[in-house]
VMD Tcl script that builds the backbone (N, CA, C; Angstrom):
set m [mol new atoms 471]
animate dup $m
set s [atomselect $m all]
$s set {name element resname resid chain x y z} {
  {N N UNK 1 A -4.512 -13.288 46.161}
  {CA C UNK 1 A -3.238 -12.862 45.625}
  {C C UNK 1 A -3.126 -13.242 44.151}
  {N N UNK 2 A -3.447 -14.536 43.735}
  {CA C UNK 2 A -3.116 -14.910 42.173}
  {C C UNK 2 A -4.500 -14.491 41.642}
  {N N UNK 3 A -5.514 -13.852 42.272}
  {CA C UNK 3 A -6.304 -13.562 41.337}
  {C C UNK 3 A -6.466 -11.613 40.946}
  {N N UNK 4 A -5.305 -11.270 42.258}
  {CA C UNK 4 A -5.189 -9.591 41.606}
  {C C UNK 4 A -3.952 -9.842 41.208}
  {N N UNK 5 A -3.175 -10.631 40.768}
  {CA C UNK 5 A -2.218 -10.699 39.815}
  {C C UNK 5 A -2.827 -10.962 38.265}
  {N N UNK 6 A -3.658 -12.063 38.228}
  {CA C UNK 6 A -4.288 -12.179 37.326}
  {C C UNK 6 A -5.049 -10.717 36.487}
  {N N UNK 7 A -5.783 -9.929 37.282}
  {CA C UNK 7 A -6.372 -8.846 36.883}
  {C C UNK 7 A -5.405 -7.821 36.828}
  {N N UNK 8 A -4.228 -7.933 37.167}
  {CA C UNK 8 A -2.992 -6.667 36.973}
  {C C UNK 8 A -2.669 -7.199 35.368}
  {N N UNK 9 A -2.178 -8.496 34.969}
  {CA C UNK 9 A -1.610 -9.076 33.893}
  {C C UNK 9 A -3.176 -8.943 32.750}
  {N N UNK 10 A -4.462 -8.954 33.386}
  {CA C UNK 10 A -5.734 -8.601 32.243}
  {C C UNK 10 A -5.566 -7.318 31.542}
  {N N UNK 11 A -5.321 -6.316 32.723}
  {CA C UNK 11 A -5.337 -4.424 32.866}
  {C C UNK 11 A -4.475 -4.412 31.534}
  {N N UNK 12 A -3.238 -5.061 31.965}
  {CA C UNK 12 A -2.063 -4.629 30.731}
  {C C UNK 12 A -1.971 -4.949 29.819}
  {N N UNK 13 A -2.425 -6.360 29.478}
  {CA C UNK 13 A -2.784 -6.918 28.449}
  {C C UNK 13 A -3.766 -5.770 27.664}
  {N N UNK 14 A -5.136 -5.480 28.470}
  {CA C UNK 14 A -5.848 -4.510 27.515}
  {C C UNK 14 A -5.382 -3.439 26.772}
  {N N UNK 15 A -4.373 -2.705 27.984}
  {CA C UNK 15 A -4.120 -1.309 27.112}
  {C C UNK 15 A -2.807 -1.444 26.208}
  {N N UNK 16 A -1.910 -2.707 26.131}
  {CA C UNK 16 A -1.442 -3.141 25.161}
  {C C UNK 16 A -2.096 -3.238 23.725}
  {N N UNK 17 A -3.073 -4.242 23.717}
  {CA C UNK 17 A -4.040 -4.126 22.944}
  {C C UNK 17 A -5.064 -2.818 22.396}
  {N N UNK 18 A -5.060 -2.028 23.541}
  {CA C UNK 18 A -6.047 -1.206 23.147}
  {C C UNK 18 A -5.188 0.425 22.613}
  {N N UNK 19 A -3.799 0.599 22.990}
  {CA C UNK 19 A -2.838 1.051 22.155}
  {C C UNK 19 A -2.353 0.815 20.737}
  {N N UNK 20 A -2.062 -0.710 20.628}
  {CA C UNK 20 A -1.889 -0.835 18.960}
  {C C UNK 20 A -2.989 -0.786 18.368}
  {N N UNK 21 A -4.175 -0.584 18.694}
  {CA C UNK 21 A -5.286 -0.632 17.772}
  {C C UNK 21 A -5.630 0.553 17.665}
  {N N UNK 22 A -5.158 1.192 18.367}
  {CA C UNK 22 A -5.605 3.238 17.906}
  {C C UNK 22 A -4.291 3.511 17.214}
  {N N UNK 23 A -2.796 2.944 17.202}
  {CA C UNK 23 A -1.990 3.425 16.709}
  {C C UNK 23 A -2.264 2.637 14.823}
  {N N UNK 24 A -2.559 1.690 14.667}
  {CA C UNK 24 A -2.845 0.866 13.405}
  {C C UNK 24 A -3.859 1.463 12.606}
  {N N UNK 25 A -5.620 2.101 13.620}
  {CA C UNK 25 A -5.408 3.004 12.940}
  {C C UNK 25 A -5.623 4.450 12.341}
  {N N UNK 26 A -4.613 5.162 13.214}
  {CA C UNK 26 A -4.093 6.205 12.794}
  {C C UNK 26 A -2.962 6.335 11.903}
  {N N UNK 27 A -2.688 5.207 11.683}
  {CA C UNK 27 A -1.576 4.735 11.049}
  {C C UNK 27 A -1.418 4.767 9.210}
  {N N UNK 28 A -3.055 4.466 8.738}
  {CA C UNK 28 A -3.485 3.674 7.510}
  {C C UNK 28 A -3.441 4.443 6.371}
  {N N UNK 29 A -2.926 4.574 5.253}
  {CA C UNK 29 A -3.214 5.663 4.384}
  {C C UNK 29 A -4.626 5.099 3.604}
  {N N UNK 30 A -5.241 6.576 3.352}
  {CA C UNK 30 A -6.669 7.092 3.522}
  {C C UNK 30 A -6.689 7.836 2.369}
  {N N UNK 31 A -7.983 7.362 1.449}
  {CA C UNK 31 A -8.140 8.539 0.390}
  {C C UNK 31 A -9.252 9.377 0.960}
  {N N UNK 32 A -8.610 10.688 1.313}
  {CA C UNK 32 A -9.425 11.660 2.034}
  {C C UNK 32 A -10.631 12.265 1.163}
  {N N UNK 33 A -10.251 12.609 -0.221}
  {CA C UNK 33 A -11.063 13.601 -0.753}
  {C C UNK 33 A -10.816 13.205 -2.232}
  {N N UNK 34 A -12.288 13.239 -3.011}
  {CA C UNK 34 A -12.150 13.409 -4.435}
  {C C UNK 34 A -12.761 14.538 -5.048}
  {N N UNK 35 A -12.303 14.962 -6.199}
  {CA C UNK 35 A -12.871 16.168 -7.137}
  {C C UNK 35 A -12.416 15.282 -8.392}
  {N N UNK 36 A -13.690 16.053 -8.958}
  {CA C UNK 36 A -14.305 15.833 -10.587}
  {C C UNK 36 A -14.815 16.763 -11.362}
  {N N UNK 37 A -14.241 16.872 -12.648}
  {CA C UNK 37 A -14.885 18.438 -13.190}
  {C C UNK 37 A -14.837 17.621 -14.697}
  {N N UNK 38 A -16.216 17.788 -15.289}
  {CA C UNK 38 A -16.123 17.587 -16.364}
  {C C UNK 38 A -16.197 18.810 -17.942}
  {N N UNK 39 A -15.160 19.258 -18.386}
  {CA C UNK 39 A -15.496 20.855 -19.316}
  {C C UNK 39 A -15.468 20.509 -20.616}
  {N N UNK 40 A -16.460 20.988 -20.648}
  {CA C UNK 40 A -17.045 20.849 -22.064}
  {C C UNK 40 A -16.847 22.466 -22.858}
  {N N UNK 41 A -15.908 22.839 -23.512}
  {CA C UNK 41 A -15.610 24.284 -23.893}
  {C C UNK 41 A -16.660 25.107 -24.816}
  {N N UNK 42 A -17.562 24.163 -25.584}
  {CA C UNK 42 A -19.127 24.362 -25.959}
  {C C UNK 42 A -19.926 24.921 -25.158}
  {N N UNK 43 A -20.122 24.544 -24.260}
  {CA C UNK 43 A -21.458 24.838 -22.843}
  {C C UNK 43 A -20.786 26.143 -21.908}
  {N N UNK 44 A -21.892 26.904 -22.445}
  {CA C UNK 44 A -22.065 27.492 -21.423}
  {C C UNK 44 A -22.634 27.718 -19.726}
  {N N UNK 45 A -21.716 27.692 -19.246}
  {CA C UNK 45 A -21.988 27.441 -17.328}
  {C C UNK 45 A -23.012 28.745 -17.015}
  {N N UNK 46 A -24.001 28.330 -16.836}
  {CA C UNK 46 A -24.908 29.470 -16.103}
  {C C UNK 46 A -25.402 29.062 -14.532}
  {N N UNK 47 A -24.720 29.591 -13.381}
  {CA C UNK 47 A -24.443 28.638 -12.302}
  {C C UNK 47 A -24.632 29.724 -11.083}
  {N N UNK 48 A -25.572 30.126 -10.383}
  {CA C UNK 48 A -25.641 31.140 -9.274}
  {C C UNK 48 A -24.241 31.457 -8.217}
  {N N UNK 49 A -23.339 29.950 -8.514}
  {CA C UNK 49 A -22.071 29.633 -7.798}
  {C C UNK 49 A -21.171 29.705 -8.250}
  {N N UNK 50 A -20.306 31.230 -7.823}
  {CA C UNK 50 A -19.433 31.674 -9.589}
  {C C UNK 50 A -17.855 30.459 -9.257}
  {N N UNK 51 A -17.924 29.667 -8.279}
  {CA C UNK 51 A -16.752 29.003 -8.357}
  {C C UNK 51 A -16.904 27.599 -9.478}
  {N N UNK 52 A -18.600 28.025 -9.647}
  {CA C UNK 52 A -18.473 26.790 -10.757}
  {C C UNK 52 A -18.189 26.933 -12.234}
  {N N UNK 53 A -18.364 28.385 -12.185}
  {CA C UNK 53 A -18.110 28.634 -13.535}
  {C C UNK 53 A -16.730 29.077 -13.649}
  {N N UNK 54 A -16.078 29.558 -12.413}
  {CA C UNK 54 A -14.132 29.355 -12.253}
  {C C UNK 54 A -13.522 28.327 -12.524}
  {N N UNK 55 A -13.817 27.077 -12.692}
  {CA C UNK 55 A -13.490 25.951 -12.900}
  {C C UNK 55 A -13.661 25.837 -14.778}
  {N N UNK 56 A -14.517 26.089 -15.149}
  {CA C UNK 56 A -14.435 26.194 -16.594}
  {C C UNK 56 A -13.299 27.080 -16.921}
  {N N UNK 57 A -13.379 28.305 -16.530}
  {CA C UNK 57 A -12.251 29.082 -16.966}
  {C C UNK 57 A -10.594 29.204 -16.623}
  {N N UNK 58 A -10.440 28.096 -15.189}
  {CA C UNK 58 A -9.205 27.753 -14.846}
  {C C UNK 58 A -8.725 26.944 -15.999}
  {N N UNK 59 A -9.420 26.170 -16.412}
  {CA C UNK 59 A -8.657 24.904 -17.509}
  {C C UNK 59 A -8.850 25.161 -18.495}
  {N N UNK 60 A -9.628 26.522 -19.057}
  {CA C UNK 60 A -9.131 26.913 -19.960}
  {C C UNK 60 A -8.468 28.310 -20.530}
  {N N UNK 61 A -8.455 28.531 -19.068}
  {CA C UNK 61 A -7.102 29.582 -18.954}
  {C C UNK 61 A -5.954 29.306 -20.260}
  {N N UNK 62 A -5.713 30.048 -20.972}
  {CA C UNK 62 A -4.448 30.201 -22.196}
  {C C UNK 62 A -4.803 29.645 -23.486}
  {N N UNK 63 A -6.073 28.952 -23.351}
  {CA C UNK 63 A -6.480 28.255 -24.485}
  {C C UNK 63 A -7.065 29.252 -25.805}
  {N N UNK 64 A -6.490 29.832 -27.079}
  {CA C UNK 64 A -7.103 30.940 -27.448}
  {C C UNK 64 A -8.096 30.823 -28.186}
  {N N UNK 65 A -6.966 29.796 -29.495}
  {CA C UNK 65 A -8.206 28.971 -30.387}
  {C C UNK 65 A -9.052 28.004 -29.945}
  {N N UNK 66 A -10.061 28.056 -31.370}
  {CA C UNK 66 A -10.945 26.808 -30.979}
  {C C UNK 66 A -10.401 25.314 -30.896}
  {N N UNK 67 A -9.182 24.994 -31.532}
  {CA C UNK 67 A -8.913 24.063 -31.461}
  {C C UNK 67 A -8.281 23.906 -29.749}
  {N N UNK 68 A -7.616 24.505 -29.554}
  {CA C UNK 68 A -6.610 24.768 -27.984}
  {C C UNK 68 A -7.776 23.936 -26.963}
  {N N UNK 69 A -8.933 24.882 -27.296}
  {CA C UNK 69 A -9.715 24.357 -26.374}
  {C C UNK 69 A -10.839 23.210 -26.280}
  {N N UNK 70 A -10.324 22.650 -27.680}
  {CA C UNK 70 A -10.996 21.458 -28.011}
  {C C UNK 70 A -9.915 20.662 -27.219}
  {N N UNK 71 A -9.126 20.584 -27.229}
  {CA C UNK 71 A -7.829 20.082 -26.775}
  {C C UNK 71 A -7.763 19.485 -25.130}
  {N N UNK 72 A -8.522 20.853 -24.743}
  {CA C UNK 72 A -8.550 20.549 -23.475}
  {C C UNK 72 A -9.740 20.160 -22.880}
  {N N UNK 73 A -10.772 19.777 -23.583}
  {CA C UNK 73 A -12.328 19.283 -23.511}
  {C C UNK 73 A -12.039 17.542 -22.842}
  {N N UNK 74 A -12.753 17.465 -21.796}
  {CA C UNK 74 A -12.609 15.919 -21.330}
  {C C UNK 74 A -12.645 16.534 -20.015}
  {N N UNK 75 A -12.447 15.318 -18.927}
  {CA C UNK 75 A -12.548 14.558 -17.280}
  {C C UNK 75 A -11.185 15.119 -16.507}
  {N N UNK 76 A -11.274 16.051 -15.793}
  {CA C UNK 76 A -10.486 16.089 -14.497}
  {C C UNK 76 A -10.714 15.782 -13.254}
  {N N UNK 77 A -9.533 14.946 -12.551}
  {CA C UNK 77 A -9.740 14.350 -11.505}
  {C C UNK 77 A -8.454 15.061 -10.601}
  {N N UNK 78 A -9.131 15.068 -9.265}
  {CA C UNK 78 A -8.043 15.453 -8.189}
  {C C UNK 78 A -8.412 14.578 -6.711}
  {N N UNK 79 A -7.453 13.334 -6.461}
  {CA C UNK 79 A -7.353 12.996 -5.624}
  {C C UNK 79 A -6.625 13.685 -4.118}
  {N N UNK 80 A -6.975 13.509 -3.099}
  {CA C UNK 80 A -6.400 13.555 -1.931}
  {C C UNK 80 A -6.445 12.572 -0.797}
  {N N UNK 81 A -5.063 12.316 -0.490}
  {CA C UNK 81 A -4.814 10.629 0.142}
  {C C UNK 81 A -3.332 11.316 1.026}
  {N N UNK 82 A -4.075 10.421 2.221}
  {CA C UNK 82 A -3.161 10.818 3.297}
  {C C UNK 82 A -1.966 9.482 3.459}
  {N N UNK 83 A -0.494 9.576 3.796}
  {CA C UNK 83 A 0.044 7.961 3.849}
  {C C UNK 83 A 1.470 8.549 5.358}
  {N N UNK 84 A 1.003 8.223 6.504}
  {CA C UNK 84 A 1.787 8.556 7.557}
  {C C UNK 84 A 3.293 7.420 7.142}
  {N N UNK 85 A 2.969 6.506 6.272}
  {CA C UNK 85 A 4.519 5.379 6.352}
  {C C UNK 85 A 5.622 5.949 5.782}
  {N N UNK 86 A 5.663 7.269 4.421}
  {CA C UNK 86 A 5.968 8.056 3.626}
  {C C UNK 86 A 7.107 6.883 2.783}
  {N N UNK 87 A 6.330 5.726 2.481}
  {CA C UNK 87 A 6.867 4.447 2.074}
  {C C UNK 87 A 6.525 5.085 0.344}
  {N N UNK 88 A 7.389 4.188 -0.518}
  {CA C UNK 88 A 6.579 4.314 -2.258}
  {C C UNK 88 A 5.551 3.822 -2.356}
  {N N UNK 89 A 4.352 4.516 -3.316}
  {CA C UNK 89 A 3.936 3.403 -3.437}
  {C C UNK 89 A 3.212 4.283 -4.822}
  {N N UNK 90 A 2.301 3.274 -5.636}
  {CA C UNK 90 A 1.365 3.620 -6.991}
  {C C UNK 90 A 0.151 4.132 -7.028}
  {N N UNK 91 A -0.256 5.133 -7.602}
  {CA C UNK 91 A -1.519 5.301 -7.580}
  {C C UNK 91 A -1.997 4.909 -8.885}
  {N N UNK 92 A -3.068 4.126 -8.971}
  {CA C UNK 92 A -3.048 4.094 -10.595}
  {C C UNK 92 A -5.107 4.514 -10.447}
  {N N UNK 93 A -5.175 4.875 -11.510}
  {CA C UNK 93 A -6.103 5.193 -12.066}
  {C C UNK 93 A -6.848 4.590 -12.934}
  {N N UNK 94 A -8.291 3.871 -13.014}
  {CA C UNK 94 A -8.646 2.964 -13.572}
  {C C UNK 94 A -9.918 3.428 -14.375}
  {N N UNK 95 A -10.394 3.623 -15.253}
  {CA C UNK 95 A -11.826 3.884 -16.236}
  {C C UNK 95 A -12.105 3.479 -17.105}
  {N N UNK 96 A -13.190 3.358 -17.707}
  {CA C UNK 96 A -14.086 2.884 -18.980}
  {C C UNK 96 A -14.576 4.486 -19.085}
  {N N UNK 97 A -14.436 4.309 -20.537}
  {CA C UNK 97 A -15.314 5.370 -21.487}
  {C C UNK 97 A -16.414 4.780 -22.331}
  {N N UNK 98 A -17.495 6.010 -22.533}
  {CA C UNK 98 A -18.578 5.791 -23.146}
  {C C UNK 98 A -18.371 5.103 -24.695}
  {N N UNK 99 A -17.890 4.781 -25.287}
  {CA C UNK 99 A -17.500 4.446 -26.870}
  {C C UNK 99 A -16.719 3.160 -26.726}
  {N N UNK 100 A -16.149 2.595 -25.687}
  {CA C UNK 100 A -15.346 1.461 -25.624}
  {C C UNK 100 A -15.921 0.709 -24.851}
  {N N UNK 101 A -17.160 0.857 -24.196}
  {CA C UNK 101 A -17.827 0.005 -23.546}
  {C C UNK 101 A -17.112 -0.517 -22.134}
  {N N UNK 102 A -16.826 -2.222 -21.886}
  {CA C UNK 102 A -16.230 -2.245 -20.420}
  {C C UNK 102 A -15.003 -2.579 -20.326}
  {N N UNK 103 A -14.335 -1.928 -21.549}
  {CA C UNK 103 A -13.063 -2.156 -21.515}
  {C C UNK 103 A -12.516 -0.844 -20.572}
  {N N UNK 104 A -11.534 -2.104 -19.674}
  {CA C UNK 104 A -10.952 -0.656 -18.487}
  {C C UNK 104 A -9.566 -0.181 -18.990}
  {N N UNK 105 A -9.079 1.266 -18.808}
  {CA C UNK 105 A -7.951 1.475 -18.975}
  {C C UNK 105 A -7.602 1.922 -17.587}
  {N N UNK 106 A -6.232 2.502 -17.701}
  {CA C UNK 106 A -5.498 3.036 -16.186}
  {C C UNK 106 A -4.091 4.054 -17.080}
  {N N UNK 107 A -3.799 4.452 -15.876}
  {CA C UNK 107 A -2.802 5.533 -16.128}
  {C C UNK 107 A -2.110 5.594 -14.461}
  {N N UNK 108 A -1.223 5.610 -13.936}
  {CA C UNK 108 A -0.162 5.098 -13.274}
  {C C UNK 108 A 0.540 5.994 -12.831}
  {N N UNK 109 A 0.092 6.852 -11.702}
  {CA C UNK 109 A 1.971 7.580 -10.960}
  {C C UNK 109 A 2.646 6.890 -9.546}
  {N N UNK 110 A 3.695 6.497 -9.867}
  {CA C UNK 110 A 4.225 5.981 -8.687}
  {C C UNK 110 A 5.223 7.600 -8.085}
  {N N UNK 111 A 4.931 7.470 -6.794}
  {CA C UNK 111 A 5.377 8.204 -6.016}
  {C C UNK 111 A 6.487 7.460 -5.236}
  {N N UNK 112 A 8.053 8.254 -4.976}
  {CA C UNK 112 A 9.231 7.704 -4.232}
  {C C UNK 112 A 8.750 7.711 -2.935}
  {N N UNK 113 A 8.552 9.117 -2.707}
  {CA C UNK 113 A 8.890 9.891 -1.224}
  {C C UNK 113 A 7.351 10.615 -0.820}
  {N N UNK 114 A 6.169 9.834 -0.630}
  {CA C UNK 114 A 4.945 10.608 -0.567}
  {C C UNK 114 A 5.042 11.247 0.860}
  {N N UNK 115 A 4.629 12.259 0.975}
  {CA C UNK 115 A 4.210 13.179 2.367}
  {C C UNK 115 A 3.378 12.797 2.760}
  {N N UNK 116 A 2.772 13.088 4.208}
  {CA C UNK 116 A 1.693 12.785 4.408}
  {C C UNK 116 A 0.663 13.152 4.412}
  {N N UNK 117 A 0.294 14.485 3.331}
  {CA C UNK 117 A -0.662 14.649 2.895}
  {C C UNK 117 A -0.241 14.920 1.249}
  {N N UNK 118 A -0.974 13.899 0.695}
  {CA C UNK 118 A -0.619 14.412 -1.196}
  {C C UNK 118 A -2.111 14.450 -1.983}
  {N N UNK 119 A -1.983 15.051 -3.358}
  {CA C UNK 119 A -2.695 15.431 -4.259}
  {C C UNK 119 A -2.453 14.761 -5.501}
  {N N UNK 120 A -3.257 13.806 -5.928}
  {CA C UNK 120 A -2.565 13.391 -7.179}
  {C C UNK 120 A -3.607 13.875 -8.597}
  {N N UNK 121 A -3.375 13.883 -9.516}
  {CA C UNK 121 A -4.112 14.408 -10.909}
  {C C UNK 121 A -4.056 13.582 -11.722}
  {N N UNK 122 A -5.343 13.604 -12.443}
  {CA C UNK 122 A -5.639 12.670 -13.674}
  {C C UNK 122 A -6.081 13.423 -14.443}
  {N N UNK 123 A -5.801 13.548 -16.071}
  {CA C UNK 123 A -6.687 14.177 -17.220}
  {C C UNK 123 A -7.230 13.237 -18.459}
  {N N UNK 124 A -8.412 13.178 -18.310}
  {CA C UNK 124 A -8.913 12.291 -19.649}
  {C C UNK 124 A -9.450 13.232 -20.714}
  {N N UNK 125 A -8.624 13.841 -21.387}
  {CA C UNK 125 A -8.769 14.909 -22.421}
  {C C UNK 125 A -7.685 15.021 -23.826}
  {N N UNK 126 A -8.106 15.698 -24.599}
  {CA C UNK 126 A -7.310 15.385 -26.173}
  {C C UNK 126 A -8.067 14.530 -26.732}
  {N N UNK 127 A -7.521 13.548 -27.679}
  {CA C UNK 127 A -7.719 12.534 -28.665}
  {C C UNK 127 A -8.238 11.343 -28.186}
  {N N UNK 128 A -7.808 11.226 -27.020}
  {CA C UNK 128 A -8.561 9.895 -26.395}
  {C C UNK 128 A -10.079 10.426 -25.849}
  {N N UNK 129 A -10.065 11.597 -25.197}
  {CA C UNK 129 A -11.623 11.681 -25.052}
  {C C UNK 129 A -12.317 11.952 -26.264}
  {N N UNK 130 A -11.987 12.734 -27.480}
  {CA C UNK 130 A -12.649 12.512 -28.247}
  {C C UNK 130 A -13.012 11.267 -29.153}
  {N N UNK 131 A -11.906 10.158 -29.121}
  {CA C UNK 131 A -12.263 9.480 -29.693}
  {C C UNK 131 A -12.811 8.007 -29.207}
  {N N UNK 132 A -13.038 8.020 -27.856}
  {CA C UNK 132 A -13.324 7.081 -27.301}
  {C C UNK 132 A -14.637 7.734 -26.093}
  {N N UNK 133 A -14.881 8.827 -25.941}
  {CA C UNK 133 A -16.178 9.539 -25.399}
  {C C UNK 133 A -15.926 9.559 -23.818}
  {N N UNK 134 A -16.403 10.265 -23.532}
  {CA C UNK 134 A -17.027 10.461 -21.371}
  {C C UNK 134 A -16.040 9.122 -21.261}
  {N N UNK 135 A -15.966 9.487 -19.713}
  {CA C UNK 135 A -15.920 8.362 -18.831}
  {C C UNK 135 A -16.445 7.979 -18.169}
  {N N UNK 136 A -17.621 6.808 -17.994}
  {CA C UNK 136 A -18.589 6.382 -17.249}
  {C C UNK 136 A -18.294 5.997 -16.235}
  {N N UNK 137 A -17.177 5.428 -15.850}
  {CA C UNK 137 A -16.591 4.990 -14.375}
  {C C UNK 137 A -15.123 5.051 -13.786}
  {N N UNK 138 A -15.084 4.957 -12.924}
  {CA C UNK 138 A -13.701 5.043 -12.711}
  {C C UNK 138 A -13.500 4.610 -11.115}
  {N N UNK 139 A -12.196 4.098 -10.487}
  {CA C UNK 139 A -11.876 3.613 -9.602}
  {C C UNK 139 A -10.209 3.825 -9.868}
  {N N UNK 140 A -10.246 4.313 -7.851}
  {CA C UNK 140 A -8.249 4.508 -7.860}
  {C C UNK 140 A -8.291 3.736 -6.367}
  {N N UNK 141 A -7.041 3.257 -7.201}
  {CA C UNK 141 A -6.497 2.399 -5.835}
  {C C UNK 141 A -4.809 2.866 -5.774}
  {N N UNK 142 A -4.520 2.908 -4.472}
  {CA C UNK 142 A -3.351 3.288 -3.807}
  {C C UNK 142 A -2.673 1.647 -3.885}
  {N N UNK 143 A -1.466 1.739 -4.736}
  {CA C UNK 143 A -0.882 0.316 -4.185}
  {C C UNK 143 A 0.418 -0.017 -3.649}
  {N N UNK 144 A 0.343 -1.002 -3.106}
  {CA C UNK 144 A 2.324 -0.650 -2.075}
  {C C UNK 144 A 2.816 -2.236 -2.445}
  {N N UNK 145 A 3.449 -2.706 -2.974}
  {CA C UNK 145 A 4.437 -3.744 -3.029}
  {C C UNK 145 A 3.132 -4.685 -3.716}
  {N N UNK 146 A 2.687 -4.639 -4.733}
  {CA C UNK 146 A 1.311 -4.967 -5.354}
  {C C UNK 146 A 0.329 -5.232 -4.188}
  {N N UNK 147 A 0.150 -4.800 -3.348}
  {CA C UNK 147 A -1.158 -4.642 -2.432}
  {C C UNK 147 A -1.910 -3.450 -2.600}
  {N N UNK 148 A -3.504 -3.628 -2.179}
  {CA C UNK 148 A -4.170 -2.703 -2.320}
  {C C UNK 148 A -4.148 -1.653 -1.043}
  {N N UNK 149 A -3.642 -0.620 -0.585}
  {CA C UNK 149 A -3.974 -0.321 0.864}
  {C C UNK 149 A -4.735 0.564 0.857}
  {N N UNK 150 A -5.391 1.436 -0.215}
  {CA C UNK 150 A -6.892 2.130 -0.599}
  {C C UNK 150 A -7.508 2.165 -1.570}
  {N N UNK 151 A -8.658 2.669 -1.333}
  {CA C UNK 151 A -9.017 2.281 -2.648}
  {C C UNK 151 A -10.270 3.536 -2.561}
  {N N UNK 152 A -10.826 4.164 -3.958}
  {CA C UNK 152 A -12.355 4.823 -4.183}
  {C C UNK 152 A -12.623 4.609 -5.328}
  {N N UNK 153 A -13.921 4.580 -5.623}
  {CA C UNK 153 A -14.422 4.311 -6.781}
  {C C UNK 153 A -16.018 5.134 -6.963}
  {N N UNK 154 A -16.076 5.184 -8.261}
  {CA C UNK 154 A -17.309 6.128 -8.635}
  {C C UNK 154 A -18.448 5.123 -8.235}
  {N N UNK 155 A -19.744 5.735 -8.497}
  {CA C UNK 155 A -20.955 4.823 -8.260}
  {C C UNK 155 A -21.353 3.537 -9.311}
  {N N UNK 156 A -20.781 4.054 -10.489}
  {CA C UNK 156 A -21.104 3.047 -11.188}
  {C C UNK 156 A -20.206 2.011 -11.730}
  {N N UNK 157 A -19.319 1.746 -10.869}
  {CA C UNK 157 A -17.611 1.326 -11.143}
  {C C UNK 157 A -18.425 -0.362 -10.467}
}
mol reanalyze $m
mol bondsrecalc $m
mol representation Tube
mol addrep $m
């Protein structure tokens, strides 16, 4: 008797346990997906894959002059990060460029009301890419009440 009580109080115990641990996590916000496009308005894209050479011409869609599109020469980034809590929280954006060596900068959107699926954007282009060069690395972290709760980073970060 006290030992199939014992194994009734084990049973429940498990799927107690084994419930919050599939709900915790399904729970977690997740950086799902990154994109990177680097356009150089000089180079010509000769690419068998015409969506690669759509990407040159999306960003510089409206650009007429040469300067316009000097303008828009530099690093695009497009994050995708999932957050089921739809709590605030920061995304900040972290890199070194080729000309400044390992000095890191960042650039910062805090979100009120995130959905649970969002897209966030970064541009390292204009005056700062020209005058400080490429970006050799980079790393984004998702942050909530100064905690880290994701994080990605390039290979050489």
């Amino acid at each position: 008797m006290q030992t199939n009580l014992y194994l009734r109080f084990c049973a429940a115990l498990f799927l107690i346990l084994l419930h919050s641990g599939c709900q915790s996590l399904n729970s977690e916000t997740k950086i799902t997906n990154s994109k990177y496009f680097h356009l150089d308005p000089e180079k010509e894209i000769n690419s068998p894959d015409p969506m690669v050479r759509f990407e040159q011409l999306h960003f510089l869609h409206g650009a007429v002059t040469e300067k316009e599109k000097e303008q828009r020469a530099g690093h695009y980034y497009v994050f995708w990060w999932t957050d089921p809590h739809h709590r605030p929280a920061t995304i900040r954006f972290e890199y070194r460029q080729k000309k400044t060596g390992s000095k890191v900068y960042y650039r910062e959107v805090r979100t009120l009301n995130p959905k649970k699926k969002n897209k966030t954007r970064f541009e390292i282009t204009g005056k700062e890419y020209k005058s400080k060069g490429k970006v050799t690395a980079w790393r984004l972290l998702i942050l909530r009440e100064n905690q880290i709760i994701a994080s990605d980073q390039s290979y050489l970060w």
